[in-house]
DRENDO-1510 file (C-alpha; in Angstrom, 1 decimal, always signed):
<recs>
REC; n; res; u; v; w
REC; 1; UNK; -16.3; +8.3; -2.0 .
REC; 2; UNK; -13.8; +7.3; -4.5 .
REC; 3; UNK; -10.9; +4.7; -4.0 .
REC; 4; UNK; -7.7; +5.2; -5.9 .
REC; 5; UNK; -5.0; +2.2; -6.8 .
REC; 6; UNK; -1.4; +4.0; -7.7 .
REC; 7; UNK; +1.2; +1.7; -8.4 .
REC; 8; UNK; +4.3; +1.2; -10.1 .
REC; 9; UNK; +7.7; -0.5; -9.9 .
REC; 10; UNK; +10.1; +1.0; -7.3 .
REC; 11; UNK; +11.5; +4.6; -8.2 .
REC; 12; UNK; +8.5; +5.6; -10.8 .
REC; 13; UNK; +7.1; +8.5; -8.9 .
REC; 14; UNK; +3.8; +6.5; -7.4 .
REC; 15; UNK; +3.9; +7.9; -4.2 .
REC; 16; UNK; +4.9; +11.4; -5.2 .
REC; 17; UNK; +1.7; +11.3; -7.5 .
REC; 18; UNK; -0.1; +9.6; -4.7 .
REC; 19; UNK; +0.3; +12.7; -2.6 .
REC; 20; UNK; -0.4; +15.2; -5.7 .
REC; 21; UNK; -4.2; +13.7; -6.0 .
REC; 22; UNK; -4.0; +13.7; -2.0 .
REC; 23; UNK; -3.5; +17.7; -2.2 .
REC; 24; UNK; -5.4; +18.5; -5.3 .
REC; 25; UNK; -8.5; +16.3; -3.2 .
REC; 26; UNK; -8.4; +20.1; -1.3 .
REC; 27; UNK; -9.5; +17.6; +1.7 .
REC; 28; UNK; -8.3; +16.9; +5.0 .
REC; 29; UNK; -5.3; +14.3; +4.7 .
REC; 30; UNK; -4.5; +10.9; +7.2 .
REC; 31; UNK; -1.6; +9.4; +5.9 .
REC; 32; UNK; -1.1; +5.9; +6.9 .
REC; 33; UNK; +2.9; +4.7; +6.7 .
REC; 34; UNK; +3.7; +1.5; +6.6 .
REC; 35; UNK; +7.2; +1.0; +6.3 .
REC; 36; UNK; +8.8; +0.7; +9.9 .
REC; 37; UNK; +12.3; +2.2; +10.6 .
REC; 38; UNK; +13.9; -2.0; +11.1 .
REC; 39; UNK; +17.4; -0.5; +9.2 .
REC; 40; UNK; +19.5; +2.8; +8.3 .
REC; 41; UNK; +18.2; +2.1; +4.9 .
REC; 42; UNK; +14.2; +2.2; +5.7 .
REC; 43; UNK; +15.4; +4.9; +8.3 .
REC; 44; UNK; +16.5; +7.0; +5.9 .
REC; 45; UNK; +13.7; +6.4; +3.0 .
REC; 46; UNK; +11.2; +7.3; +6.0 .
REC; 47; UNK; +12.9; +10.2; +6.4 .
REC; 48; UNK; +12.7; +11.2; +3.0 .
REC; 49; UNK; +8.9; +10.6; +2.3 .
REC; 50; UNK; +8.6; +12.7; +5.5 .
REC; 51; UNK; +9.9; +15.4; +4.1 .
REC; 52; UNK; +7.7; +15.3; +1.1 .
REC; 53; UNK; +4.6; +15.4; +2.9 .
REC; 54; UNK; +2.5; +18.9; +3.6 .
REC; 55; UNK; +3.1; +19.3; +7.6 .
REC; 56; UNK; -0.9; +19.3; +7.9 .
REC; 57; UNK; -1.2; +15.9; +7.4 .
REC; 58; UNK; -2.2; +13.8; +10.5 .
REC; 59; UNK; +1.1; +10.8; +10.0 .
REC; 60; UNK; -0.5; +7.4; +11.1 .
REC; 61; UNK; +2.8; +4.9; +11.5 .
REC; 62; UNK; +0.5; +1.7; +11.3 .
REC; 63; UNK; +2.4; -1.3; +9.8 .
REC; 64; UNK; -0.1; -4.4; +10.2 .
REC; 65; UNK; -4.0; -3.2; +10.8 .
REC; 66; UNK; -4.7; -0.8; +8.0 .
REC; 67; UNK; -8.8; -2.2; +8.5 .
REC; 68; UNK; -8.9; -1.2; +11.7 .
REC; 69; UNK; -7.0; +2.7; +10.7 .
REC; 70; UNK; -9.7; +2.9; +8.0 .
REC; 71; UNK; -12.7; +2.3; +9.9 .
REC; 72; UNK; -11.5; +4.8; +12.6 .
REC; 73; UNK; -10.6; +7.5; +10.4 .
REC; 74; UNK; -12.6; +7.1; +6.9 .
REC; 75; UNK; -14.9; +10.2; +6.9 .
REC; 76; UNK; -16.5; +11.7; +3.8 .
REC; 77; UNK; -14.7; +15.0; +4.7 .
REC; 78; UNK; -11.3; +13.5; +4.8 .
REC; 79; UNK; -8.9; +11.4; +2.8 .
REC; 80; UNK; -7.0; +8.9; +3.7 .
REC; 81; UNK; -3.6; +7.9; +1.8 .
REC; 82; UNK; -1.8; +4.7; +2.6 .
REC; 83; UNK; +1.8; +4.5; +1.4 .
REC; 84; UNK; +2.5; +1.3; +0.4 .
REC; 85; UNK; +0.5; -1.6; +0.1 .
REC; 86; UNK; +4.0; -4.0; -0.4 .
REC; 87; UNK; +5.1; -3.0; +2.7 .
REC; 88; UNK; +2.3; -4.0; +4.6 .
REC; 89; UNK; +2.3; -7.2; +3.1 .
REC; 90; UNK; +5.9; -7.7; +3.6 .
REC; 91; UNK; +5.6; -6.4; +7.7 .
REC; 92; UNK; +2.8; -9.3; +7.5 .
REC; 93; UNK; +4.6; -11.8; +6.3 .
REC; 94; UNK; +7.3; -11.3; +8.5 .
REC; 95; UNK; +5.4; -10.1; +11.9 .
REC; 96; UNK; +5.9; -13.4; +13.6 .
REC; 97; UNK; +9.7; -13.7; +12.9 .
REC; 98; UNK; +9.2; -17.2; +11.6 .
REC; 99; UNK; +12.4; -18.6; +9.5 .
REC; 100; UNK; +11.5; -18.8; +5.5 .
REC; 101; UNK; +12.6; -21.6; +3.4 .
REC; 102; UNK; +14.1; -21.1; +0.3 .
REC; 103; UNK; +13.2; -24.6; -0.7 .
REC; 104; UNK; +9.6; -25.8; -0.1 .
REC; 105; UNK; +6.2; -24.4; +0.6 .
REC; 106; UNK; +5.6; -21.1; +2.1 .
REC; 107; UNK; +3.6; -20.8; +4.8 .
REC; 108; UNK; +2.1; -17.2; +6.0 .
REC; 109; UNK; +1.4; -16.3; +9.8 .
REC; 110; UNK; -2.1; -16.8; +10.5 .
REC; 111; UNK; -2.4; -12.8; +10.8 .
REC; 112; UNK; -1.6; -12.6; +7.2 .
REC; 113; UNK; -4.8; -13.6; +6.1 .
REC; 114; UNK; -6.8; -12.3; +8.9 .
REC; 115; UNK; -5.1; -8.8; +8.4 .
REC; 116; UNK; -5.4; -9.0; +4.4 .
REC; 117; UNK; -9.2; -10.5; +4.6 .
REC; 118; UNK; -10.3; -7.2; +7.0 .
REC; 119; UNK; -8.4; -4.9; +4.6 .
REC; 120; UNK; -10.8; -5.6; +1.8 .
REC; 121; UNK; -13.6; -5.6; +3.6 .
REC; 122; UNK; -12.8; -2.2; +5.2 .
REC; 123; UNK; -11.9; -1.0; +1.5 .
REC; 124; UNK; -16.1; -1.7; +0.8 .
REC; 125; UNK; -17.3; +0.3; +3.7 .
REC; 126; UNK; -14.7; +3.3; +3.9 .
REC; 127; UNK; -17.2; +6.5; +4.0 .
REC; 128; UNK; -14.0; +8.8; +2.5 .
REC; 129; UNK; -12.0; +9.1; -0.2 .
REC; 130; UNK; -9.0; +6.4; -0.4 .
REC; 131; UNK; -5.7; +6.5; -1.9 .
REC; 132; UNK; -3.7; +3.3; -2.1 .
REC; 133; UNK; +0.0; +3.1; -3.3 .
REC; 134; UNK; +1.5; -0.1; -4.1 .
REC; 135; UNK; +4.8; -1.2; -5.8 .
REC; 136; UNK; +4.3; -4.0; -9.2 .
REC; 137; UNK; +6.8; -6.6; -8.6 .
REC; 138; UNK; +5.5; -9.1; -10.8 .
REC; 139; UNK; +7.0; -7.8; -14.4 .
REC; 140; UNK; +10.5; -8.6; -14.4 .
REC; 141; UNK; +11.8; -12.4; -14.1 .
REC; 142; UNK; +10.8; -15.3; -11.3 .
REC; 143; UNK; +13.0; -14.5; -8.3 .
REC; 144; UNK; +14.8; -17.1; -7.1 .
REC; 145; UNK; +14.0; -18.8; -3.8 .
REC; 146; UNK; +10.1; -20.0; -2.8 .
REC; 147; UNK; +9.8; -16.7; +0.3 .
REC; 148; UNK; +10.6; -14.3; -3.1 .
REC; 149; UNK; +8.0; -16.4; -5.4 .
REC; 150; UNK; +5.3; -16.4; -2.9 .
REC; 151; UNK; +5.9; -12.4; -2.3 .
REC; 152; UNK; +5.8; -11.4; -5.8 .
REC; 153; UNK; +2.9; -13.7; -6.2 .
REC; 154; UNK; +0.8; -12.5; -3.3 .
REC; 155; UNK; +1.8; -8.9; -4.4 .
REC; 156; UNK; -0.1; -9.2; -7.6 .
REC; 157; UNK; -3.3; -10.9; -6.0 .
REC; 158; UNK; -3.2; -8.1; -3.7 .
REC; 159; UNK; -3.0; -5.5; -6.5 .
REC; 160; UNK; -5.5; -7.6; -8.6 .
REC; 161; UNK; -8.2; -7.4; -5.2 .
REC; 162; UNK; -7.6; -3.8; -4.6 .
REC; 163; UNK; -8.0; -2.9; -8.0 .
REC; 164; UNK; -11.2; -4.8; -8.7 .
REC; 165; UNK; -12.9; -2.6; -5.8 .
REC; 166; UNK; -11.2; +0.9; -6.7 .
REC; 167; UNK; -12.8; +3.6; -8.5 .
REC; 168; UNK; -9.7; +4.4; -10.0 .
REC; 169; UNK; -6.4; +2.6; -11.0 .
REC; 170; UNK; -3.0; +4.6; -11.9 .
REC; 171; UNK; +0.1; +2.8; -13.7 .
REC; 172; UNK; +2.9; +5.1; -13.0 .
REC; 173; UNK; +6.2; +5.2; -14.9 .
REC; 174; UNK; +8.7; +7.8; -15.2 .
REC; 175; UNK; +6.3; +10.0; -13.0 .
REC; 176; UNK; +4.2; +9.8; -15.4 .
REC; 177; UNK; +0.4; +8.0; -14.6 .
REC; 178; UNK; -1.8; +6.0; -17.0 .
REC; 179; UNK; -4.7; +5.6; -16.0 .
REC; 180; UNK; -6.2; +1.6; -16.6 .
REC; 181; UNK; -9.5; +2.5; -14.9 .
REC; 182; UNK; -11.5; +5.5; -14.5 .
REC; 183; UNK; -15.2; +5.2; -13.7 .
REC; 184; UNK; -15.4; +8.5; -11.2 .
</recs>
């Protein structure tokens, strides 16, 4: 069983190099999707990633409990890929429809940490292999407003968990992946 970390900022070609290691893996795929069709915009990205994927691939749409997907579908003779991390956090963030502050102290539904706490515990007893993609938000300046802090924040302690348990970690720029860990 190995766990894979891809991420990069938006645009770098993460989640086409996601797929690629999901293809070469020669192994069944699950692909869980995140992102939920909310505007034309998201509409049309889905749309997009849909038609990148191999038509073979069972599509999980499953924008909250990735820990519950994993347990249920992590095999040794599969793969699953989850496309993206960021979203997930931001469809948590935002599942209760609970007005932000811009000013102040942010304070997450209680299914944020719930949700987040059960993803990391289903990353340590997954039984297949696991490909993660998430975006790094962190490396450009503070964003403006306390809902955009906390995001970019969270973001990197997510990454920072995820990677700490994976196998593998993949920096991705210009399509391009550097690997920062490899112990497979």
């Amino acid at each position: 069983m190995t766990r894979t970390l891809v991420f990069g900022g938006a645009r770098s070609g993460k989640s086409a190099y996601a797929e690629r290691l999901a293809s070469a893996s020669g192994k069944p795929v699950i692909y869980l999707a995140t992102a939920q069709p909310n505007d034309a915009e998201m509409q049309s990205r889905i749309a997009h990633h849909r038609t990148q994927r191999p038509a073979e691939w069972l599509t999980l749409e499953q924008p909250l409990s990735l820990a519950d997907t994993i347990e249920q579908y992590s095999t040794p003779d599969n793969l699953i890929l989850i496309d993206c991390l960021t979203l997930w956090l931001s469809n948590l963030l935002f599942s209760e429809h609970i007005e932000m502050p811009e000013i102040g102290n942010i304070t997450p539904p209680a299914m944020f940490a719930e949700q987040r706490d059960l993803f990391l515990q289903a990353l340590t007893s997954c039984r297949g292999d696991l490909v993660m993609v998430s975006n790094e938000v962190g490396m450009g300046i503070v964003p403006q407003g306390a809902i955009s802090r906390w995001f970019v924040d969270e973001a990197g302690r997510l990454n920072q968990a995820v990677a700490a348990q994976c196998e593998q970690v993949a920096w991705v720029a210009a399509g391009l992946p550097l690997y920062l860990k490899s112990v497979v």
